[in-house]
N, C-alpha and C positions, 0 to 999 in steps of 0.2 A: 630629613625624616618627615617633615610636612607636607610633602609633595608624593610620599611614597602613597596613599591614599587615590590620590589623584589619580595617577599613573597607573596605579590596580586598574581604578575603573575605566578607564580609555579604554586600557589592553582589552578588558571586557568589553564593552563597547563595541571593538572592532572584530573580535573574534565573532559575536553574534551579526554582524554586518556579513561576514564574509560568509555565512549559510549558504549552500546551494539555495537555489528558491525549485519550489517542488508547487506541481499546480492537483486539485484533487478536482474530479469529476464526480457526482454523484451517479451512478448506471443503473439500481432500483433495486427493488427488495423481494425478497422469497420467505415462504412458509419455511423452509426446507430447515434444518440445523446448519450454524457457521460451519460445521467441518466437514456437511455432504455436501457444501455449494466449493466448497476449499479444495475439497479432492477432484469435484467434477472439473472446474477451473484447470486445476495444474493437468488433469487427464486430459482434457481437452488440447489446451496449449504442447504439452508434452507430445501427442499424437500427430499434431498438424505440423510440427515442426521437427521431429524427430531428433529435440533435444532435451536433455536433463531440466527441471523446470525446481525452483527452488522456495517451499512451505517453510513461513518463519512464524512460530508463534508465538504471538503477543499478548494477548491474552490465555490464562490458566485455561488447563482441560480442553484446547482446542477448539475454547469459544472465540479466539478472535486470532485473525495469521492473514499474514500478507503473501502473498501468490507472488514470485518475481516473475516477472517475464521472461523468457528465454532467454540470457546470457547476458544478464543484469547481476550487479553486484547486490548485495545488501544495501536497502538503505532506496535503491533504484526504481523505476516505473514496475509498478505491481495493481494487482489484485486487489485491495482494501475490502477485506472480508471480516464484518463487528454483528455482535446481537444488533438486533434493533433497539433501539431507542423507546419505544412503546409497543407492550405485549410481545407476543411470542415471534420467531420468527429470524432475520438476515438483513441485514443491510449491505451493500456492497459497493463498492466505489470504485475508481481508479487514479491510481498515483503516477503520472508524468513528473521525469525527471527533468531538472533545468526550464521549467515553467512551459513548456509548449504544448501543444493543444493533446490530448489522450487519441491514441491509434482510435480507429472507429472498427476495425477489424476484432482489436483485443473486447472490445465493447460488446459488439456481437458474440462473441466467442460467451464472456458471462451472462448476455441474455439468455442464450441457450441454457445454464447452468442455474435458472431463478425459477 
């Protein structure tokens, strides 16, 4: 029974080891509201690729959602769409799955939407 303690925390331990690693880019900020830069985003992507494009939102009232990318699971390379941090306004990032570098194309795609 002394060891059952122990044992917890390894298992922990190795569960938080084993995370995808996810790399985020910062891509820059807009006047606009999170949820007219969120729609232009998925419109965009949705149109250029002529696939279903998938809004999850994470923050209340569709002040913060993640944009996936076309034919990405949950969880996968998106959109990172939050308030700004200071005064009014958008922040936007993007989330690369399995640590590798952010498309420059998807990049572009949200400069147009800022």
């Amino acid at each position: 029974m002394k060891y059952l303690p122990l044992i917890a925390l390894s298992v922990a331990f190795s569960a938080c080891a084993a995370q995808p690693t996810e790399h985020f880019a910062s891509v820059g900020k807009s006047a606009k509201a999170p949820k007219e830069v969120a729609q232009c985003i998925a419109s965009a992507w949705a149109d250029k690729t002529q696939q279903p494009v998938v809004s999850q939102t994470t923050i209340a009232n569709d002040r913060g959602v993640d944009v996936l990318m076309p034919g990405q699971r949950p969880g996968g390379s998106a959109a990172i769409v939050r308030p700004a941090m200071q005064g009014e306004g958008t922040w936007v990032g993007l989330r690369s799955e399995g640590g590798g570098a952010p498309d420059p194309a998807a990049a572009s795609d949200i400069n147009a939407c800022l």
